[in-house]
C-alpha positions in Angstrom: 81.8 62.3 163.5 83.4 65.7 163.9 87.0 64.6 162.8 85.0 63.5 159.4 83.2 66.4 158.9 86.0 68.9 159.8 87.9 66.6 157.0 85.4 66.9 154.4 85.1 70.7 154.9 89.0 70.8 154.5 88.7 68.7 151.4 85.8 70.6 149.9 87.3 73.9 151.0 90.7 73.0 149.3 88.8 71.4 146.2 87.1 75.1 145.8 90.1 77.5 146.6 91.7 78.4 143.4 95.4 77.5 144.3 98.3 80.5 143.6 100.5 79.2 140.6 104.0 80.0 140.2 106.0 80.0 136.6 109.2 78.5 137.4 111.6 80.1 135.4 115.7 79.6 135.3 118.1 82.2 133.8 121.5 80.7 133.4 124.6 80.9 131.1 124.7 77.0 130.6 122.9 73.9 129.9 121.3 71.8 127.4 118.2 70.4 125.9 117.4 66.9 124.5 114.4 65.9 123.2 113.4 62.6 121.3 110.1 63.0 119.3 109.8 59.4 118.1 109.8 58.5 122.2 108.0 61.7 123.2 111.2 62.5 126.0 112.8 65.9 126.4 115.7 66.3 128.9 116.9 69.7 129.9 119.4 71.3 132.5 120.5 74.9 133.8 123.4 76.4 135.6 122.4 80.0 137.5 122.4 82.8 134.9 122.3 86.6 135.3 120.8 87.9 132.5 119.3 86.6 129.2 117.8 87.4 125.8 115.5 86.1 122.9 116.9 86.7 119.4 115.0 85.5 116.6 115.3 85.5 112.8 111.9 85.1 111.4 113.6 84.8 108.3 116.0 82.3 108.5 113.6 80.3 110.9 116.5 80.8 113.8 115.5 81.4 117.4 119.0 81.8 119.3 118.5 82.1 123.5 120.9 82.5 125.6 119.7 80.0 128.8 117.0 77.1 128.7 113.8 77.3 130.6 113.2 81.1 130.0 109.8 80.9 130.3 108.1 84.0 129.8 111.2 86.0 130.5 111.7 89.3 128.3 115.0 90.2 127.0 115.9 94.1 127.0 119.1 96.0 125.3 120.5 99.0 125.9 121.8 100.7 122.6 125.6 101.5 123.0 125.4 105.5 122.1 122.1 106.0 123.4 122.5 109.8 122.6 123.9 109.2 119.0 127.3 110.9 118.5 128.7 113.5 120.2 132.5 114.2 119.9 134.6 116.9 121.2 137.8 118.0 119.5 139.9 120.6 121.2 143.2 122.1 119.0 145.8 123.6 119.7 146.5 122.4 123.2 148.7 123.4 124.7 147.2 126.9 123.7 148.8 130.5 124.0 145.8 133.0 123.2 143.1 130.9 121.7 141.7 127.2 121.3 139.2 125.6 118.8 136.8 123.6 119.9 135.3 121.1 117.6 131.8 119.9 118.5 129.9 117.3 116.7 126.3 116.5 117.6 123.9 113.7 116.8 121.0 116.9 116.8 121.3 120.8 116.7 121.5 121.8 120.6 122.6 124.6 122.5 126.2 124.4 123.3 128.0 125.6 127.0 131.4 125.8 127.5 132.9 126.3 131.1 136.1 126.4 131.7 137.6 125.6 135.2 140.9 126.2 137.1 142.8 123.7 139.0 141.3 124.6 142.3 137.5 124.5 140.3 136.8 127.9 140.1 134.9 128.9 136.4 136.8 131.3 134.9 135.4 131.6 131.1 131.4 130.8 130.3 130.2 130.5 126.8 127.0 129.5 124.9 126.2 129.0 122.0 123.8 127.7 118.9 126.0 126.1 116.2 124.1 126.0 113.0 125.1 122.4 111.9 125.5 119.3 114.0 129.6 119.7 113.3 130.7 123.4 114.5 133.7 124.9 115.3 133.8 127.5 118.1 136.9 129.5 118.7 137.7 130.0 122.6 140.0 133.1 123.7 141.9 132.2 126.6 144.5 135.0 126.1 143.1 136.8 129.9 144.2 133.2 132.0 147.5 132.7 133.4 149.7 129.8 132.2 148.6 126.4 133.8 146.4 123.8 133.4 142.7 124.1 133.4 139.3 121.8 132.3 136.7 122.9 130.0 133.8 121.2 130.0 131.7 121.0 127.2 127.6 120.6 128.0 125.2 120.1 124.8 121.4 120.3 125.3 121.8 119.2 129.0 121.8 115.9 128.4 126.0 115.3 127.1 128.6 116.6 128.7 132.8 115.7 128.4 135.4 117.1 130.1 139.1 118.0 128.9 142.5 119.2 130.0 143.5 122.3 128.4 146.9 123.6 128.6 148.0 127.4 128.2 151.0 128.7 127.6 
């Protein structure tokens, strides 16, 4: 009599316990999908995937994914110039007194220039606010010796390139 009543209180127990669920989702980079309406049947099959995306056309009614069995799975993208454009130009190099430094911004920023020697020592620091997004700043570099140094070029603290500059 105990075995049946420690059996029903497992049943009744388990009947009552709301059971964890698990989604099973596969991303993978290949596989296919069948499915047969007329006999209700749909096939489908995966190979391991690393990352995957949802792109749909409302318009032209396309959905395009890039593995089956996604699930629930969300699709992110990273834009490829997250910062927009920011190009630096530096002319003449190699330089004998002075250098132009072309900046072009995707916004109006506060502009450093540092330039280093070869062993990294700053030897020139200059700011400044160009009034456009495309500015030209003039750099004198007639006080350092002939060699090679880097400037690097920091706008609004969040871009920075570096560049070989040459004086003669």
């Amino acid at each position: 009599m105990k075995k049946f009543t420690l059996l029903s209180l497992f049943l009744l127990g388990a009947f009552f316990v709301k059971a964890q669920t698990t989604v099973l989702e596969v991303v993978a980079p290949a596989g296919s999908y069948f499915w047969n309406q007329t006999a209700g049947i749909s096939v489908s099959w995966t190979l391991g995937e690393p990352v995957t995306a949802t792109f749909i056309n409302e318009s032209a009614g396309i959905m395009l994914t890039q593995g089956f069995q996604q699930g629930n799975l969300f699709g992110t993208t990273v834009p490829e110039n997250p910062l927009g454009t920011f190009n630096i130009q530096m002319y003449p190099n190699p330089a004998k007194s002075e250098t132009n430094i072309k900046v072009t911004l995707p916004s109006l920023a506060k502009v450093s220039i540092i330039v280093f020697d070869i062993t990294g020592r700053n030897v020139i620091m200059e700011t400044f606010e160009p009034s456009s997004t495309e500015h030209t700043f003039r750099l004198n570099i007639s006080s350092l010796k002939s060699g090679i140094y880097l400037v690097r070029v920091n706008a609004g603290g969040k871009q920075q390139k570096v560049m070989k500059l040459i004086k003669e």
